[in-house]
C-alpha positions as CSV (number, residue, x, y, z in Angstrom):
1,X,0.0,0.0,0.0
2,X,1.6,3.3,-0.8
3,X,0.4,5.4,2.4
4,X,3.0,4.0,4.4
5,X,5.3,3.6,1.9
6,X,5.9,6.8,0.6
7,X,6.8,8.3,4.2
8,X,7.0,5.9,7.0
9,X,8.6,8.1,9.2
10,X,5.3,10.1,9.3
11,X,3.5,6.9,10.9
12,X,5.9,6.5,13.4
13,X,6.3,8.0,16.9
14,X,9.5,9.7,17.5
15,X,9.2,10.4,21.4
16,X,6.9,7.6,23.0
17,X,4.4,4.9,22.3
18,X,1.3,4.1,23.1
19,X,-0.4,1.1,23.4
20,X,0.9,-2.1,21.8
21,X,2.2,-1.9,18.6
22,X,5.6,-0.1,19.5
23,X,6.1,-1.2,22.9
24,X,9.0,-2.8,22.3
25,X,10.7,0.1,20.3
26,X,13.6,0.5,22.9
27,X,14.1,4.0,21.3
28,X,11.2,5.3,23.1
29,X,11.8,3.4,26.4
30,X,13.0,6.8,27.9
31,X,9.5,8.1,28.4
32,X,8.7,5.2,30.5
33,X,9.7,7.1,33.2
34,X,7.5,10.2,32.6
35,X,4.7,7.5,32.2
36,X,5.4,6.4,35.9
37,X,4.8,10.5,37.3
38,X,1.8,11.4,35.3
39,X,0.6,7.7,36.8
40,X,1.4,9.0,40.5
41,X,-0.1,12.2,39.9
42,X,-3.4,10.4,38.6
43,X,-3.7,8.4,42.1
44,X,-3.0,11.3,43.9
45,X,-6.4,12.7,42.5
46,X,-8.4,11.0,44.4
47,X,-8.3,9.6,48.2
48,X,-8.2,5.8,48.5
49,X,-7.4,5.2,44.9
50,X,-4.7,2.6,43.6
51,X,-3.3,0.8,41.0
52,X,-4.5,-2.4,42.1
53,X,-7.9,-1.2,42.2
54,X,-7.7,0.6,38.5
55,X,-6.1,-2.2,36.9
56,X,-9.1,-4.3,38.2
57,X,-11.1,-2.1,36.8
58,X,-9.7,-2.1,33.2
59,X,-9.3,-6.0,33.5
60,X,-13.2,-5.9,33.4
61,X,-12.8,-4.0,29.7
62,X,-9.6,-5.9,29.0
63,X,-11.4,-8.1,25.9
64,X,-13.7,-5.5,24.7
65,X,-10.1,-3.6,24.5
66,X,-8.4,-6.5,22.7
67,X,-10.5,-6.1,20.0
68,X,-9.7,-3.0,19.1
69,X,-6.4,-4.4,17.8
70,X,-4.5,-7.3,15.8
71,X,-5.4,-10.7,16.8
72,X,-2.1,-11.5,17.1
73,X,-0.8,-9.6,19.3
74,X,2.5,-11.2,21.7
75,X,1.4,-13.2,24.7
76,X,3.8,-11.2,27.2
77,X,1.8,-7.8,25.9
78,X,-1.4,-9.7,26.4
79,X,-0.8,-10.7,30.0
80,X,-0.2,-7.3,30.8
81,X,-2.3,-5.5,29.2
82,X,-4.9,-4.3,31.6
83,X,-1.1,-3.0,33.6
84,X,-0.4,-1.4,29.8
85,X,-3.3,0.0,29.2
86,X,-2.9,2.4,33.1
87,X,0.3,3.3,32.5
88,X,-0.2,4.5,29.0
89,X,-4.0,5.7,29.5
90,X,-2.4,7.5,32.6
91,X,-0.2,9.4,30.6
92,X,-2.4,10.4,27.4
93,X,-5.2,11.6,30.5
94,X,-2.7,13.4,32.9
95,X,-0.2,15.2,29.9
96,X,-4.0,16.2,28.0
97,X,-4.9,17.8,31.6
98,X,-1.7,19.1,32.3
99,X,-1.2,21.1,28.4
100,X,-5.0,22.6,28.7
101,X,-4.2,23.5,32.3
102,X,-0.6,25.5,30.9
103,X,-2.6,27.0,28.6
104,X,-5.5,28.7,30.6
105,X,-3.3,29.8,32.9
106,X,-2.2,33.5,32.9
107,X,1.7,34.3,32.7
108,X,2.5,31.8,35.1
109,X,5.5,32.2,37.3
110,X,8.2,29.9,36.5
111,X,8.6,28.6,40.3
112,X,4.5,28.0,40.6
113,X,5.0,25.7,37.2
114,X,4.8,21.8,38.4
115,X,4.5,20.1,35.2
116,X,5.7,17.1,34.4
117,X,7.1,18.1,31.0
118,X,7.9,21.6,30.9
119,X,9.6,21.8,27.6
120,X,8.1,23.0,24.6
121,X,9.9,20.8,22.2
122,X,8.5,17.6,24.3
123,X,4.8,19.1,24.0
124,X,5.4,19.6,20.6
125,X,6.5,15.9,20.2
126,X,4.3,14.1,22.4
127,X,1.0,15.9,20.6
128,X,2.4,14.4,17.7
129,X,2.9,10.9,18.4
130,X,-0.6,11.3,20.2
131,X,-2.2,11.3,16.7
132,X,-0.2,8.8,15.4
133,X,-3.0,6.2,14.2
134,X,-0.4,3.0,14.9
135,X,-0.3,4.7,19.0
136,X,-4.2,4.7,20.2
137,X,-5.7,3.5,22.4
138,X,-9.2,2.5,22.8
139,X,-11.2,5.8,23.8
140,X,-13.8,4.3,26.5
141,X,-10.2,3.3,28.0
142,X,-9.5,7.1,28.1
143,X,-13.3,8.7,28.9
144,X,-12.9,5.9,32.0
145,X,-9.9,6.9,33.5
146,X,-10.6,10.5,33.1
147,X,-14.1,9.8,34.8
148,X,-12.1,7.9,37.7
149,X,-10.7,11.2,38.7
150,X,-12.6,13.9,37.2
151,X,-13.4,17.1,39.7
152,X,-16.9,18.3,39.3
153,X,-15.6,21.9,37.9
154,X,-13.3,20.2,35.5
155,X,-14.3,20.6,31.8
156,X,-15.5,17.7,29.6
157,X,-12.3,16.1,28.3
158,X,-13.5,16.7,24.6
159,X,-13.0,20.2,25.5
160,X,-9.5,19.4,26.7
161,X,-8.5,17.1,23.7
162,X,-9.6,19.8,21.1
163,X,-7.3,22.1,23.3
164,X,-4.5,20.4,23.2
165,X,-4.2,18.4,19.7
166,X,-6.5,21.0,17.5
167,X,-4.5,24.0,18.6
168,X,-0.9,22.4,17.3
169,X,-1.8,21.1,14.1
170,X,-2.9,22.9,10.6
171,X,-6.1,25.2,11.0
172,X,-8.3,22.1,10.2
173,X,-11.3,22.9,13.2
174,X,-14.8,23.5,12.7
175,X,-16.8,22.4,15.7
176,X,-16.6,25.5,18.4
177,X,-15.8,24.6,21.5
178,X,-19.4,25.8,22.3
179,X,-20.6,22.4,20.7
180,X,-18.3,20.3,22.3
181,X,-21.3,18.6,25.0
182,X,-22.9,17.7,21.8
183,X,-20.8,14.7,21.1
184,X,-21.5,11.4,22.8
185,X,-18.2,10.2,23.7
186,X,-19.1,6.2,23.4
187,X,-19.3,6.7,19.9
188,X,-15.3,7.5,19.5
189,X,-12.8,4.6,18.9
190,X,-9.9,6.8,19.4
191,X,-8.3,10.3,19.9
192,X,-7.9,10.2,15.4
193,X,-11.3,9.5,15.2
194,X,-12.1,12.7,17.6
195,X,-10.0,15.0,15.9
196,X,-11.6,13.7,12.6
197,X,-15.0,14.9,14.1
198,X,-13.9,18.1,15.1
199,X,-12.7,18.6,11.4
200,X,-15.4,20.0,8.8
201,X,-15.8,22.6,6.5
202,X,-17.7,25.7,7.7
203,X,-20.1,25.2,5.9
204,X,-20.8,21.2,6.4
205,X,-23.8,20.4,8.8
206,X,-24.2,16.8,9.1
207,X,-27.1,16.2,11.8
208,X,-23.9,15.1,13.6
209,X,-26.3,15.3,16.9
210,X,-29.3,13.7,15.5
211,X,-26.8,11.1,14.4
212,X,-25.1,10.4,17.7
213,X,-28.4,10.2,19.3
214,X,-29.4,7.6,16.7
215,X,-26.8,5.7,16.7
216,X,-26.4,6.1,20.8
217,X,-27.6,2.3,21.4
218,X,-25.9,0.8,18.5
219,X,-23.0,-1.6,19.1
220,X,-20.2,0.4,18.4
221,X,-17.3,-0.8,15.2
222,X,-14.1,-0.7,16.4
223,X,-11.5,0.1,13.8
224,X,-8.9,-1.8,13.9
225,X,-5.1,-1.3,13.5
226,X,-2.9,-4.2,12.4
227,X,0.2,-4.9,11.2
228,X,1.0,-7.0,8.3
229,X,4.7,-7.2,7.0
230,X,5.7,-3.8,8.4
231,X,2.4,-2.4,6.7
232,X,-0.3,0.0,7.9
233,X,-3.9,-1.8,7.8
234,X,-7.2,-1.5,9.1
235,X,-9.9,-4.2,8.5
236,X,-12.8,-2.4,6.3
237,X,-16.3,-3.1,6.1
238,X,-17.9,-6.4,4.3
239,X,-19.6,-4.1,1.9
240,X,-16.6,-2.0,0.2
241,X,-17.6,1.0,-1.7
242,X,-17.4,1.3,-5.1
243,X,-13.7,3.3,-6.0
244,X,-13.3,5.9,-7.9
245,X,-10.1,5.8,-9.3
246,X,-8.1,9.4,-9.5
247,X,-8.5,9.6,-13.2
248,X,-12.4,9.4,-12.7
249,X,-11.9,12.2,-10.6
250,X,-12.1,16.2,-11.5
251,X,-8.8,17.1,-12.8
252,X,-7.3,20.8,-12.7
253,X,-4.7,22.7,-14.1
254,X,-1.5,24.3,-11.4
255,X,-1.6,27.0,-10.0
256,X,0.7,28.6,-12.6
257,X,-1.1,27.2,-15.5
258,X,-4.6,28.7,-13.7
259,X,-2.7,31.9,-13.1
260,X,-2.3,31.9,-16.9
261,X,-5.7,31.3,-17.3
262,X,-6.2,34.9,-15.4
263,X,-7.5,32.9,-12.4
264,X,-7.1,35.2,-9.6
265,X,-5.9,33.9,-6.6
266,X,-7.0,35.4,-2.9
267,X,-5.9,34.4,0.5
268,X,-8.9,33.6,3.0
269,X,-8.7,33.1,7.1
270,X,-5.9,33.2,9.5
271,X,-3.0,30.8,10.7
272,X,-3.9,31.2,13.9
273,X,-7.4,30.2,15.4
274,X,-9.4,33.4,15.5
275,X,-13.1,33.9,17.1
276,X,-14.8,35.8,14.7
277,X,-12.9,33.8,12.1
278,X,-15.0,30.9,10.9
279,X,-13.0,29.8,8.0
280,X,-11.1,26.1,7.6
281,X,-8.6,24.6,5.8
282,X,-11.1,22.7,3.6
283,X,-12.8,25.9,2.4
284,X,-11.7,26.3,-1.2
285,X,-14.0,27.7,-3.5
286,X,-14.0,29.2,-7.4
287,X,-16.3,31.4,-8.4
288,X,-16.6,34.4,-11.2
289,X,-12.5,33.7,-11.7
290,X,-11.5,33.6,-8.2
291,X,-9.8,31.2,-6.4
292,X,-10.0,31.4,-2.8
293,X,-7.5,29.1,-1.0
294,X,-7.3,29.6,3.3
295,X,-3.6,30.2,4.2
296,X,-1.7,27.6,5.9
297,X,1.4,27.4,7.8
298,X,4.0,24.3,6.5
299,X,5.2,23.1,10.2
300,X,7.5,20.3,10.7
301,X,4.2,18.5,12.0
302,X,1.9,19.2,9.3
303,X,2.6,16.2,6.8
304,X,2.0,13.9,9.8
305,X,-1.0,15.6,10.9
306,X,-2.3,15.5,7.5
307,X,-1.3,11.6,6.5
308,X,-2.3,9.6,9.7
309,X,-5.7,11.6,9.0
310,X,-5.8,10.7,5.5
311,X,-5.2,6.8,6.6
312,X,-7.7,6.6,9.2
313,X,-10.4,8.0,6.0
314,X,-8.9,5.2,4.2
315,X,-9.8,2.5,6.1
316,X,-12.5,3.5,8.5
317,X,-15.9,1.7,7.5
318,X,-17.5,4.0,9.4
319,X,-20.3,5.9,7.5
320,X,-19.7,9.3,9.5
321,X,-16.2,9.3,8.8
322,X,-16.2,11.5,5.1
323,X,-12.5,12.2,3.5
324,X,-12.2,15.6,3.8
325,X,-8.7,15.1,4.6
326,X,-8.2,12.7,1.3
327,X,-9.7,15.1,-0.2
328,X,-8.1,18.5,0.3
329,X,-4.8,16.1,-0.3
330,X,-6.1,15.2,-3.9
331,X,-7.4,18.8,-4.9
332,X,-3.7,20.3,-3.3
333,X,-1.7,18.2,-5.4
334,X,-3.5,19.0,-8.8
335,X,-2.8,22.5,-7.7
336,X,0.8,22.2,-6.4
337,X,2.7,20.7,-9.3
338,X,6.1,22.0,-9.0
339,X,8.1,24.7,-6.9
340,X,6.9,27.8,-9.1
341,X,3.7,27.0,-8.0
342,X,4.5,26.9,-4.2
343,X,6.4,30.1,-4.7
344,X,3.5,31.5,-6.4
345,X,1.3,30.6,-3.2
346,X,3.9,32.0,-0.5
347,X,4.0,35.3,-2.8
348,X,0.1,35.8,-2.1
349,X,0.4,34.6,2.0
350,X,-1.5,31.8,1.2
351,X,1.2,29.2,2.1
352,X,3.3,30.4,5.4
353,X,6.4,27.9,5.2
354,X,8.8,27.4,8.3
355,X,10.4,24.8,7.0
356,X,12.4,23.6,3.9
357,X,12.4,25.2,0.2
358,X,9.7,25.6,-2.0
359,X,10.6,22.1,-3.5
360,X,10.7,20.6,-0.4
361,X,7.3,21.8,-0.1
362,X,6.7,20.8,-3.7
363,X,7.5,17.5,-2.4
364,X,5.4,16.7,0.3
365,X,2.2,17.8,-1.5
366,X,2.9,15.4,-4.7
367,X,3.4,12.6,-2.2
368,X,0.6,13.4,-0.3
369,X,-2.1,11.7,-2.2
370,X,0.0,8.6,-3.0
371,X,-1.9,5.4,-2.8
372,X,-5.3,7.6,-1.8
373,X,-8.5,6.2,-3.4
374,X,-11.1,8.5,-4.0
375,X,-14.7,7.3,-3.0
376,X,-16.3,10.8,-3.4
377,X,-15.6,14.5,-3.9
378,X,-16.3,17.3,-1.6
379,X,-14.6,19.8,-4.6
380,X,-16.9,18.2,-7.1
381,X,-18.8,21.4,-7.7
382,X,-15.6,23.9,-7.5
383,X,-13.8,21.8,-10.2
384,X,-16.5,21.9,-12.6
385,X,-16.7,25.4,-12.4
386,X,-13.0,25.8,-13.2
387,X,-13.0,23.7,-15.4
388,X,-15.8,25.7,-17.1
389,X,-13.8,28.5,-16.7
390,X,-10.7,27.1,-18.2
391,X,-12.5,26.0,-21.4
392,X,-14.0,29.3,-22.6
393,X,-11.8,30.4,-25.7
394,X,-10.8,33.5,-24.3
395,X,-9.2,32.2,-21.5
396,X,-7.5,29.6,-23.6
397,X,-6.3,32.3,-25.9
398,X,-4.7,34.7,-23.4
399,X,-3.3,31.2,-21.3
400,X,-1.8,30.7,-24.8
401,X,-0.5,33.9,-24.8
402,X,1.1,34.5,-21.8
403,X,2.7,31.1,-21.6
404,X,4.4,31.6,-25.4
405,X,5.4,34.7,-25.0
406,X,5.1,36.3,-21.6
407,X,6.4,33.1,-19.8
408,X,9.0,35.7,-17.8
409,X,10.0,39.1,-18.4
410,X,13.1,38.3,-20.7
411,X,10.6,36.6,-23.1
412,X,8.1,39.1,-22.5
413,X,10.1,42.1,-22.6
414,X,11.6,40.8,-26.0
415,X,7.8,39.9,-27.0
416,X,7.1,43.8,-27.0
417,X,9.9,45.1,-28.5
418,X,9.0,42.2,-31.4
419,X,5.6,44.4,-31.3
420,X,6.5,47.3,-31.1
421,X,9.1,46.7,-34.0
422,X,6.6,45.6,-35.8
423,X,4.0,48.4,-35.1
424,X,7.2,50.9,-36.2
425,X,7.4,48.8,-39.5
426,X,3.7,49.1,-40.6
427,X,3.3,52.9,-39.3
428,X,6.7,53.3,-41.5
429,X,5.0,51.7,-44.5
430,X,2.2,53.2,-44.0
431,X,3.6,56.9,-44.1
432,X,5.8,55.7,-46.8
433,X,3.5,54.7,-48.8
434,X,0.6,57.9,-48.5
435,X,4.2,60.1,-49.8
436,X,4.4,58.2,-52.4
437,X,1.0,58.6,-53.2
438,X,1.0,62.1,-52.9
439,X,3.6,63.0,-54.8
């Protein structure tokens, strides 16, 4: 499959693992030991509360847990698994609570500060490997130790997970915090398939609480993760869906080549998450020759971000799950062909890079959509309308035009002297020839 191939490193945790499938990675065996704190702070929470007690606890969910992975899992992680599951649910809990708490905090002296992990780079590495698809764990797993210990002012720990994961990736969030008590949490299988819910296009309404409601008393699918020869996989649904392939998709031109078109392009939103700002990273629209396209900031954790939620859409059966993420992939690469066309981008403010060249860049967007299957198209309707656009003969001729002879200001500056030689020639033929008549 060519999702993990073409960049395994981004489905791979760098700082720590959770849950089974890297556990024996000895390069992430120095977390253990912040594992063990967050764990003490979590049974100093509550009066009278142990592990013995909590890991008897989780041994009640310890098959329902099981399920959610590979069948053939190692018999040593099996007979500690309930003891896996409270040391790693512990941490995921406590360092969720602990970021939210950093952050509503106001300008906090540095000797009141008694986190765990203080450093920034840490946070920034241990959000990442939280969305890492191959390092979940089950979500009830999470919802039940949180409830163990919850205070009855503490916020709803969908309010803390959006806090903490939503606010360090790309501007991808729709649902306002305002909705969060919305969301039944039994309907989750894992912290991907939450952030996946609170991603949607502002102007997508999908009865999501009619739906939960609905669906509230319904055994709920767990989504597997398995290995297979070193190979992402999740088991899909009996019934697959028919595939479109890419070709049966809407195809459009570059950026460049649009631009040549006299496509005008305009930046839309802001990095950063603004209140009165409603706009997403899905909301790209076309209309009367305009292209808007909301900025986005290239981070060193954006490709990761972006592919472990591209391969949960790929192999979730759920019917609630819908590939906005595969989709904005396949609609970017069209778009971003080559370098010029990222340069092109960062020249309007629509791309904000802080990392690599523009063919770095480049890069990652070509790759991006590598082994993605399209099922159906959110950009169906813009596509068709620049496509449309594209076709009229005017906008073929003056696309024709600028790309023969105003393809950069050498070769445009030499197409107008040609013209204006040529003008000379025909006005000094012209006069010439009334002379002659005269005379």
């Amino acid at each position: 499959m060519g999702l993990r191939k073409s960049n395994p490193n981004a489905y791979t945790p760098m700082l720590i693992s959770i849950g089974p499938y890297h556990k024996r990675n000895h390069e992430l065996s120095s977390m253990e030991k912040y594992k063990l704190l967050y764990l003490q702070r979590f049974l100093q929470r509550k009066e009278g509360l142990d592990v013995e007690s909590c890991i008897s606890a989780l041994e009640k969910k310890k098959d329902e847990a099981l399920k959610c992975y590979d069948d053939n899992l190692d018999n040593d992680i099996v007979d500690k698994f309930s003891e896996m599951l409270l040391l790693d649910g512990c941490f995921v809990v406590e360092f969720i609570r602990e970021y939210y708490a950093t952050e509503e905090k106001e300008e906090e002296e540095e000797e009141d500060n008694d986190n765990i992990i203080n450093l920034e780079w840490m946070k920034k590495q241990v959000c990442r490997d939280m969305v890492l698809l191959e390092n979940q764990l089950p979500f009830f797993v999470l919802t039940m130790l949180h409830d163990m210990t919850k205070h009855h002012k503490e916020v709803s720990f969908l309010y803390m997970v959006r806090k903490t994961l939503l606010d360090t990736f790309p501007k991808a969030k729709f649902i306002p915090p305002s909705e969060i008590h919305n969301f039944n949490t039994e309907r989750f299988n894992h912290l991907v398939h939450v952030i996946h819910m609170f991603c949607r296009p502002s102007d997508h309404h999908d009865g999501m609480k009619d739906k939960q409601n609905k669906n509230a008393s319904t055994p709920k699918e767990c989504c597997k993760i398995t290995f297979c020869d070193n190979v992402l996989q999740l088991t899909k649904s009996k019934e697959t869906p028919k595939v479109l392939g890419l070709w049966d998709c809407y195809h459009i031109p570059s950026v460049t080549e649009l631009y040549d078109a006299r496509v005008r392009f305009i930046r839309i939103g802001y990095v950063q998450e603004n209140k009165e700002d409603k706009t997403t990273l899905f909301d790209i629209k076309f209309e009367k020759g305009i292209m808007k396209i909301p900025c986005f900031a290239i981070e060193d954790t954006m490709e990761t971000f972006m592919r472990n939620l591209i391969a949960y859409e790929q192999h979730s059966s759920k019917v609630d799950v819908y590939p906005f993420f595969s989709n904005y992939a396949h609609i970017m690469t069209q778009l971003i062909g080559s370098h010029r066309d990222v340069k092109f981008l960062r020249k309007e403010k629509i791309i904000l890079k802080d990392i690599g060249d523009d063919k770095q860049v480049a890069s990652i967007f070509k790759k991006l959509s590598d082994g993605v299957e399209i099922t159906s198209f959110y950009y169906i309707k813009e596509c068709s309308k620049l496509i449309q656009h594209c076709d009229k003969p005017w906008s073929q001729m003056k696309a024709s035009l600028r790309h023969n002879y105003f393809s950069s200001p050498w070769v445009g500056a030499s197409t107008v002297a040609a013209i204006t030689l040529l003008v000379l020639t025909v006005i000094q033929t012209v006069l010439a020839f009334t002379g002659d008549v005269m005379k």
